[in-house]
C-alpha positions as CSV (number, residue, x, y, z in Angstrom):
1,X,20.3,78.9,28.2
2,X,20.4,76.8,31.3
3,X,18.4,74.1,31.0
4,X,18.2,70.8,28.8
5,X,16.2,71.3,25.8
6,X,13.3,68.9,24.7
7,X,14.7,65.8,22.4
8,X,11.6,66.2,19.9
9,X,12.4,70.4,19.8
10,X,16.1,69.3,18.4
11,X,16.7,70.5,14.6
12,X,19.2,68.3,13.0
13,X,21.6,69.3,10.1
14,X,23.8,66.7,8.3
15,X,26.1,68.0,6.2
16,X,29.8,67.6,8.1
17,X,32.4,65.4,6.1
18,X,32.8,61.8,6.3
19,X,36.1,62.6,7.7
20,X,34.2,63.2,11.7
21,X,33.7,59.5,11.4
22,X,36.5,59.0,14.0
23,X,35.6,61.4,16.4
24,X,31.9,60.0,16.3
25,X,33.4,56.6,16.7
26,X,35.3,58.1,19.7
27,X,31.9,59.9,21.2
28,X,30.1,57.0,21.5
29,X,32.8,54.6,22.5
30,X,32.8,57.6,25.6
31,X,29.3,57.4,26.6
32,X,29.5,54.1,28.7
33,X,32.4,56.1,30.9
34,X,30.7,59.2,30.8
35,X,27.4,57.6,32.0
36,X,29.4,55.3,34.9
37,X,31.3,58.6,36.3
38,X,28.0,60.9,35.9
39,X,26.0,58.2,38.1
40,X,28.3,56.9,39.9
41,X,29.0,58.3,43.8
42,X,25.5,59.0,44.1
43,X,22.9,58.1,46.5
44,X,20.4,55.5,45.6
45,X,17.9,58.6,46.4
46,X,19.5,61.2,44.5
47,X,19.4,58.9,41.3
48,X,15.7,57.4,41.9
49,X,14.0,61.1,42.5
50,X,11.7,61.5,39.8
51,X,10.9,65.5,40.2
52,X,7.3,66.4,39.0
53,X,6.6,62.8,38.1
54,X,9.6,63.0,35.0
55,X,12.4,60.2,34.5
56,X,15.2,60.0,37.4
57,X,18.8,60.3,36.5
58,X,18.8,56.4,36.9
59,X,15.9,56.3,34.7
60,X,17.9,58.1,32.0
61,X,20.7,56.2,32.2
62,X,18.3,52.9,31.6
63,X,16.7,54.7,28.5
64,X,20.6,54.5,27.0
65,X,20.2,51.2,27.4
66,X,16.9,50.8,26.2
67,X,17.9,52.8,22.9
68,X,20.5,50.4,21.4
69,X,18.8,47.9,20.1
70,X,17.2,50.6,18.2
71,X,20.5,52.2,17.0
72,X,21.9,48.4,16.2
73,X,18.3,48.2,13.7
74,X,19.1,51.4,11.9
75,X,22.6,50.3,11.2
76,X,21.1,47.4,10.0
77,X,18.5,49.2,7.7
78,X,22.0,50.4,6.2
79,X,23.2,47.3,5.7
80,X,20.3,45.9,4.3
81,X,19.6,49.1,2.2
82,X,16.0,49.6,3.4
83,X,13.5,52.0,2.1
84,X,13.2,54.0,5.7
85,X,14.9,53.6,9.3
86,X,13.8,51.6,11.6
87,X,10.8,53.7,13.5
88,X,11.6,54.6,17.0
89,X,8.5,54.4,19.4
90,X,8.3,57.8,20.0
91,X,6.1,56.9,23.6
92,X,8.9,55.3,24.9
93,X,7.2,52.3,26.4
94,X,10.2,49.7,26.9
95,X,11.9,52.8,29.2
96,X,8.5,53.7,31.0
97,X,7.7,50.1,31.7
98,X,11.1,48.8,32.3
99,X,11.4,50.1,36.1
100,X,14.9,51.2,36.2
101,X,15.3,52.6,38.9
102,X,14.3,49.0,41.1
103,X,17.3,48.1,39.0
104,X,21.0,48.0,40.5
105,X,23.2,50.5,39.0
106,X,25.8,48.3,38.2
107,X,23.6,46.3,35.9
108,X,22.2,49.1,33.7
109,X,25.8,50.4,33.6
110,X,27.8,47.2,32.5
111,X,24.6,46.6,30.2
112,X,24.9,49.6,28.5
113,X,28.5,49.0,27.9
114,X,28.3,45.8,26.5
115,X,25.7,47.0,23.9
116,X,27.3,49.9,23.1
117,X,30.5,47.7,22.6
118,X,28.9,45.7,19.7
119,X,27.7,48.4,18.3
120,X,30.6,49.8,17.8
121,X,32.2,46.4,16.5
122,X,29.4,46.3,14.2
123,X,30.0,49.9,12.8
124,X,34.0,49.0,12.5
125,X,33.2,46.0,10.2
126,X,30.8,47.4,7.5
127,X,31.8,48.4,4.0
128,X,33.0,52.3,4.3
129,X,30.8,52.7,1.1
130,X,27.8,52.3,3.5
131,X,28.5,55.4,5.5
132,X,27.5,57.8,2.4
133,X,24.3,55.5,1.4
134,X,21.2,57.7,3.1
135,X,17.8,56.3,4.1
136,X,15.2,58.6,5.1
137,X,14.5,59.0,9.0
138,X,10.8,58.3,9.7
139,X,10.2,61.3,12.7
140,X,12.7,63.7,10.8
141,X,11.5,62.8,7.5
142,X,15.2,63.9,6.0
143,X,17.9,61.5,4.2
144,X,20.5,60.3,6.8
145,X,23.7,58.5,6.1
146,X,24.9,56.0,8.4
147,X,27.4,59.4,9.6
148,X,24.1,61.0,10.3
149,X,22.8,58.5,12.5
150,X,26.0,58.1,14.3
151,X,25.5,61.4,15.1
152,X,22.3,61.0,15.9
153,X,23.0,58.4,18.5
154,X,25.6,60.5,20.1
155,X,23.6,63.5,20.1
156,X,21.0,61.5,22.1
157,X,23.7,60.2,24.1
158,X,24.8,63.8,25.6
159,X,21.0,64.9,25.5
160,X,20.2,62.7,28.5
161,X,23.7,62.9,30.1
162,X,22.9,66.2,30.4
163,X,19.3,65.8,31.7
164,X,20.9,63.2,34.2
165,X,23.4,66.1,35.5
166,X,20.9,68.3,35.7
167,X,18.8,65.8,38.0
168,X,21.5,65.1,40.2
169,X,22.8,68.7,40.6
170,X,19.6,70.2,41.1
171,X,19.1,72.7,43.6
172,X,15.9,72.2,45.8
């Protein structure tokens, strides 16, 4: 198996320990290096292609960005104890109207950081109790714990850091 898999194809189990909770921490506080040093280098061409009409590389990176505000919302549904995630829009309209790739690099990169940074502060500050509480995922339609999610998001993460290798390292 060579290629990137389709997000909506994923099956998702939760049932690792609460003890993974630093390595997930550590993931995620990765991505905004990982994405700088997979887009970085690379021609304004090579990042903008969109082959058969799909997202570019650039494009992918942008929908990292585009996601947080939806991650910060779920951690908030915790927090709140609500009675189902926040729902995602599963047509991804904020990433398809958005025009990334007429963005500079730099800014989608040092945007995503930023977000992902409070995030992260966000996570660090809440009650551990909340990281066993589960609320039920509206697409998934399982229980997830805040864990879960955090997983989630950093599943998501490598999904499109793959797609955006992929992209770049394609072969014509």
């Amino acid at each position: 198996m060579n290629k990137v898999s389709a997000w909506f194809e994923r099956k998702f189990e939760f049932s690792f320990s609460a003890e993974l909770l630093p390595n997930l921490s550590a993931r995620l506080r990765g991505t905004p290096a990982r994405l700088e040093e997979t887009l970085r280098g690379h021609s304004q061409d090579v990042l903008t292609a969109k082959p058969e009409g799909k997202w570019s590389a650039q494009e992918h990176g942008g929908h990292l960005l585009d996601l947080e505000p939806l991650w910060m919302s779920r951690v908030e549904d915790f927090v709140t104890g609500s009675d189902q995630l926040t729902v995602a829009d599963l047509t991804n309209r904020k990433t398809e109207e958005a025009n990334h790739n007429a963005r500079p690099l730099d800014e989608i990169l040092a945007e995503f950081r930023s977000q992902r940074g409070k995030l992260l502060s966000r996570v660090a500050e809440l009650d551990p109790s909340l990281y066993a509480q589960a609320i039920p995922h509206p697409r998934l339609k399982t229980p997830m714990r805040l864990l879960d999610h955090l997983y989630f998001a950093a599943e998501h993460d490598d999904h499109h850091l793959a797609r955006m290798w992929e992209l770049i390292n394609a072969r014509p």
